[in-house]
C-alpha positions in Angstrom: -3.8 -39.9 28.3 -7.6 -40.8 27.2 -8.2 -43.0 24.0 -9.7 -39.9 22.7 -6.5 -37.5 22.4 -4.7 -40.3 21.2 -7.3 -40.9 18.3 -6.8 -37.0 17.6 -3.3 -37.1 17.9 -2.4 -40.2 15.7 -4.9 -38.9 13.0 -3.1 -35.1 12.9 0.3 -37.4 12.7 -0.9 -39.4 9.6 -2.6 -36.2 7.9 0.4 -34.6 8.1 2.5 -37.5 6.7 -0.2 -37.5 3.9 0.4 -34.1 2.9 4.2 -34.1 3.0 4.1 -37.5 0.8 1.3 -35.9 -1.2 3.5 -32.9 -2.7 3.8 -32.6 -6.0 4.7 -30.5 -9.4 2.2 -28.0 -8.3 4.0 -27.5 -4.8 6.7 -26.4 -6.7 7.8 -22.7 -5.4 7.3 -21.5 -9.0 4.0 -22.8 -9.8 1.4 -19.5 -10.4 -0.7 -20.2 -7.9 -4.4 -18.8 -8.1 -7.1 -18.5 -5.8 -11.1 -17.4 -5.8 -9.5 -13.8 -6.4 -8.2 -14.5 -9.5 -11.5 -15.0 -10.9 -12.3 -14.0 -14.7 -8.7 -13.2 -15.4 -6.6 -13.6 -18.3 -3.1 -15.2 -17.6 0.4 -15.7 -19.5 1.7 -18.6 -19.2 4.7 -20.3 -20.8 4.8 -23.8 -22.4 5.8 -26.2 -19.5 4.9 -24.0 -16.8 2.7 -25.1 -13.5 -0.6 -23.5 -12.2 -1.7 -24.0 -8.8 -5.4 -23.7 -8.2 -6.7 -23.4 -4.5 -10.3 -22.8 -3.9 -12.3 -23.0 -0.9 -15.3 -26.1 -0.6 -17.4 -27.2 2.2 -17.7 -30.8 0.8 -19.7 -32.4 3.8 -22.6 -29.9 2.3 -22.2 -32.1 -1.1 -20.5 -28.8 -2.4 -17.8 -29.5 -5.2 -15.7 -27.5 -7.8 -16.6 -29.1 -10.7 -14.5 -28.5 -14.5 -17.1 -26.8 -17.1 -14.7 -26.1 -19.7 -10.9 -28.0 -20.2 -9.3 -28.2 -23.4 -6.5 -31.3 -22.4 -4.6 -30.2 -25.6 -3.6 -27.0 -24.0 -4.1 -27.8 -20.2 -2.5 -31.1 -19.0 -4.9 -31.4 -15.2 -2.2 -33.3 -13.4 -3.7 -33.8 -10.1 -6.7 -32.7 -8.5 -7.0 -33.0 -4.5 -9.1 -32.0 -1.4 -7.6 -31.3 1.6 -9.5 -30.6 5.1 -8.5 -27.3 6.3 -10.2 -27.7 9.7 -8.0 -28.0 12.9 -10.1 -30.9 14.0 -12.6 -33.5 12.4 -16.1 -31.7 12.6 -19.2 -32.0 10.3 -19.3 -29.0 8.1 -15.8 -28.5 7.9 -14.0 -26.3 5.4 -11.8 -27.9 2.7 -9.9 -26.4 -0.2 -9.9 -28.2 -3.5 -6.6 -28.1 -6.1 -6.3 -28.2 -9.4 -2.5 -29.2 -11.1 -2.0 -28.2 -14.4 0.3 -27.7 -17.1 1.0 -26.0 -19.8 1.5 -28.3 -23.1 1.2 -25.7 -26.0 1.3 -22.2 -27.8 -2.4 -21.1 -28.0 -5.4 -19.8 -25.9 -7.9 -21.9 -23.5 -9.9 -21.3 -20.7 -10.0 -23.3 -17.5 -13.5 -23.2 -16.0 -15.2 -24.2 -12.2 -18.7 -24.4 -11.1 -19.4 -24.8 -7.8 -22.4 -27.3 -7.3 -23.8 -30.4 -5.5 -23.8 -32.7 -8.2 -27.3 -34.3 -8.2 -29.3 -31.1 -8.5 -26.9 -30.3 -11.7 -24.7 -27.4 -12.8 -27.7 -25.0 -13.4 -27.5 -25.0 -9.7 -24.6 -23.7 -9.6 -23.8 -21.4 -6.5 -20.5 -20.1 -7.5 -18.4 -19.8 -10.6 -14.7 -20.0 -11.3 -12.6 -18.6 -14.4 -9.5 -17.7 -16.2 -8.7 -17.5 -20.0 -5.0 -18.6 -20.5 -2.2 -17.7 -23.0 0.0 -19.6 -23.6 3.5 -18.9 -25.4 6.7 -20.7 -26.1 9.4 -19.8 -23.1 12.1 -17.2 -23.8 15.2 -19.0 -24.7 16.9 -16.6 -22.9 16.0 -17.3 -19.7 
C-alpha cells in the first residue's frame, strides 16, 4: 500500500474517532434539529429542551455563520462546531457548522446567523439565518 492511502486512511480513522468522541447534548435523538429550511420561523420550545442547528459553510472561501442576535438569558449556546462534510481533504470543501443550544427560560428571543467573511463585515453579508423562539415551562404531565 502507498504512503498516500495510508495518509487518507489513518486521517478518515481519526475523523471518525473525533466525531463519535465529539457527541454531545445536541446529538441527543430529541433535540429539534433545524436546518437552512427552517429559516424565519417561529418555534415552541420548552424550558430545558435542546435545538440542533446544522447549516451548510464553505469555510476554505473565509465564509462563516456568524451570531447577529443571542439573548444568553433565554438561549444557553452550548457548543458550536464545524465539521468537513467532504469525502476527502480538497480545497473548497463543503462544511456544516452547529449551533447547541438550550433552553433556560419562559419568554421570547430570537436566535440570528449571518453568513459573511469576517474582514469585509456583516454588511457583506451573503446569506441570512433566523428563528424567533417561545419558550414555555414543560407540561408536568409529560
Amino acid at each position: 500500500m502507498n504512503c498516500n492511502k495510508i495518509v487518507i486512511i489513518t486521517a478518515l480513522f481519526f475523523f471518525t474517532i473525533l466525531n463519535a468522541l465529539a457527541a454531545g447534548p445536541c446529538d441527543d435523538k430529541d433535540a429539534i434539529r433545524l436546518t437552512k429550511l427552517n429559516h424565519d420561523q417561529d418555534l415552541v420550545v420548552s424550558v430545558g429542551e435542546w435545538i440542533h442547528i446544522e447549516l451548510p459553510a464553505i469555510g476554505s472561501a473565509g465564509y462563516t455563520w456568524q451570531i447577529s442576535a443571542h439573548e444568553p438569558e433565554y438561549l444557553n449556546l452550548v457548543s458550536t462546531s464545524a465539521i468537513n462534510t467532504a469525502k476527502l481533504p480538497v480545497v473548497g470543501a463543503p462544511m456544516k457548522m452547529i449551533w447547541c443550544l438550550q433552553a433556560l427560560k419562559e419568554g421570547w428571543t430570537e436566535f440570528n446567523l449571518d453568513y459573511f467573511r469576517p474582514w469585509e463585515g456583516a454588511a457583506s453579508a451573503t446569506d441570512h439565518f433566523s428563528i424567533r423562539v417561545m419558550i414555555i415551562q414543560q407540561d408536568p404531565s409529560k
